[in-house]
C-alpha positions in Angstrom: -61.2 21.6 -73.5 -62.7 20.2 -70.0 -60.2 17.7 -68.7 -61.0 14.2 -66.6 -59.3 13.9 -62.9 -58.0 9.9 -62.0 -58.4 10.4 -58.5 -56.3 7.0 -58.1 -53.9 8.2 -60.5 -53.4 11.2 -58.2 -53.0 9.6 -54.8 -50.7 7.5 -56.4 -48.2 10.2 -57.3 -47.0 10.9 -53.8 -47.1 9.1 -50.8 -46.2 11.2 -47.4 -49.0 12.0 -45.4 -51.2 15.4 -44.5 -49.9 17.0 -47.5 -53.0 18.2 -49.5 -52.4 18.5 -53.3 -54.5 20.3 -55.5 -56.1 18.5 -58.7 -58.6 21.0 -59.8 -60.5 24.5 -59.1 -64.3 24.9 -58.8 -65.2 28.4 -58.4 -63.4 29.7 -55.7 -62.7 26.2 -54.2 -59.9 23.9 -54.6 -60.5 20.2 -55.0 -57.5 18.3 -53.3 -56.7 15.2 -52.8 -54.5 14.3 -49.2 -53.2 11.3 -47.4 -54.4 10.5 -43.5 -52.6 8.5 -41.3 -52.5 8.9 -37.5 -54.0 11.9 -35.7 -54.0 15.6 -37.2 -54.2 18.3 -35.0 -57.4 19.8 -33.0 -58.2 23.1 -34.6 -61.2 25.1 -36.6 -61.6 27.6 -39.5 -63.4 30.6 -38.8 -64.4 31.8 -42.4 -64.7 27.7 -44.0 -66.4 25.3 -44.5 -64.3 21.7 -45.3 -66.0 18.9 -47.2 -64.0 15.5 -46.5 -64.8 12.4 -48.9 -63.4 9.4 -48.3 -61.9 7.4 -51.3 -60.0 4.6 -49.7 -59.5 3.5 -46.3 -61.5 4.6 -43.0 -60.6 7.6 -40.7 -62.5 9.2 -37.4 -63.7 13.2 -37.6 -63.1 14.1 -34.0 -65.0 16.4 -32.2 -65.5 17.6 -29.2 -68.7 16.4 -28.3 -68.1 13.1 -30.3 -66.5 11.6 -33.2 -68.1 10.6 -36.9 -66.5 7.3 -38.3 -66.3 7.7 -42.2 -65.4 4.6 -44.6 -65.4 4.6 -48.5 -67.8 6.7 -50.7 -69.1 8.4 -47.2 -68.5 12.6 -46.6 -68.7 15.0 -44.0 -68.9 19.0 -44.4 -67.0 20.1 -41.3 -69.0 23.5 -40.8 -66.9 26.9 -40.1 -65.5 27.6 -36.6 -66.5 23.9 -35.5 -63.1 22.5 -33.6 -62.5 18.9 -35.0 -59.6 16.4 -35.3 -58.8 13.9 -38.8 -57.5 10.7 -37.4 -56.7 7.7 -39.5 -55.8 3.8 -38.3 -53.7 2.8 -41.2 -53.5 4.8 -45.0 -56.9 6.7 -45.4 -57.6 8.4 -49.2 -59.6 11.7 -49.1 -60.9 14.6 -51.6 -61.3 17.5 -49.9 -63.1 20.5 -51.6 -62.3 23.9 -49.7 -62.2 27.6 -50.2 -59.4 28.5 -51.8 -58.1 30.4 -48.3 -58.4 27.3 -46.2 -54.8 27.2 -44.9 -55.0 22.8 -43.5 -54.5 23.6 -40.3 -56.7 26.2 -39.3 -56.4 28.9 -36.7 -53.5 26.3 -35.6 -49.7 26.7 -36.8 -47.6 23.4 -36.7 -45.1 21.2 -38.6 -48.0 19.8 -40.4 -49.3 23.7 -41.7 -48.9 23.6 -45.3 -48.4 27.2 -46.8 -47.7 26.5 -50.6 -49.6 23.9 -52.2 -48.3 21.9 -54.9 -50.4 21.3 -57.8 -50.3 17.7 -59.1 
């Protein structure tokens, strides 16, 4: 039987921040849902592309020749080995849909590098 996703639902079950949960699969994708606030960290994927959809709130896609302001219902597909930068003023809501070997942080290891992702 094919199931619904309550995206509000889902960003209600946890609240820290940069910690990408997983609600469904789509082909060889994940669909996850994540917190923003504050900046991320600078950094690429050389073999993904990312697709960012923003659900509540309003964050800035940095890059290094400018930055992309994205508010409610608005996406952006961050395009393989292109170096950008999530930043969020306040709570920001997103979807992301990834391969599943995006690792969050890229070619970058830091405290926020999640390595097992937790299904919600």
């Amino acid at each position: 039987m094919v199931g619904k996703v309550n995206l509000a639902e889902k960003l209600a079950a946890f609240q820290e921040p940069w910690s990408p949960k997983i609600v469904a699969e789509l082909n060889d994708s994940y669909v996850k849902v994540v917190k923003f606030e504050g900046e991320f960290v600078w950094h690429h994927h050389d073999d993904e592309d990312e697709l960012f959809l923003v659900v509540a709130g309003r964050m800035r896609m940095q890059f290094r020749d400018g930055d992309v302001v994205l508010e409610p219902g608005e996406l952006i597909v961050v395009p393989r080995g292109v170096e950008h930068c999530p930043l969020a003023e306040g709570d920001c809501q997103v979807v992301l849909i990834e391969p599943k070997t995006t690792l969050n942080t890229g070619n970058v290891r830091s405290e926020r590098t999640v390595d097992e992702l937790e299904r919600i």
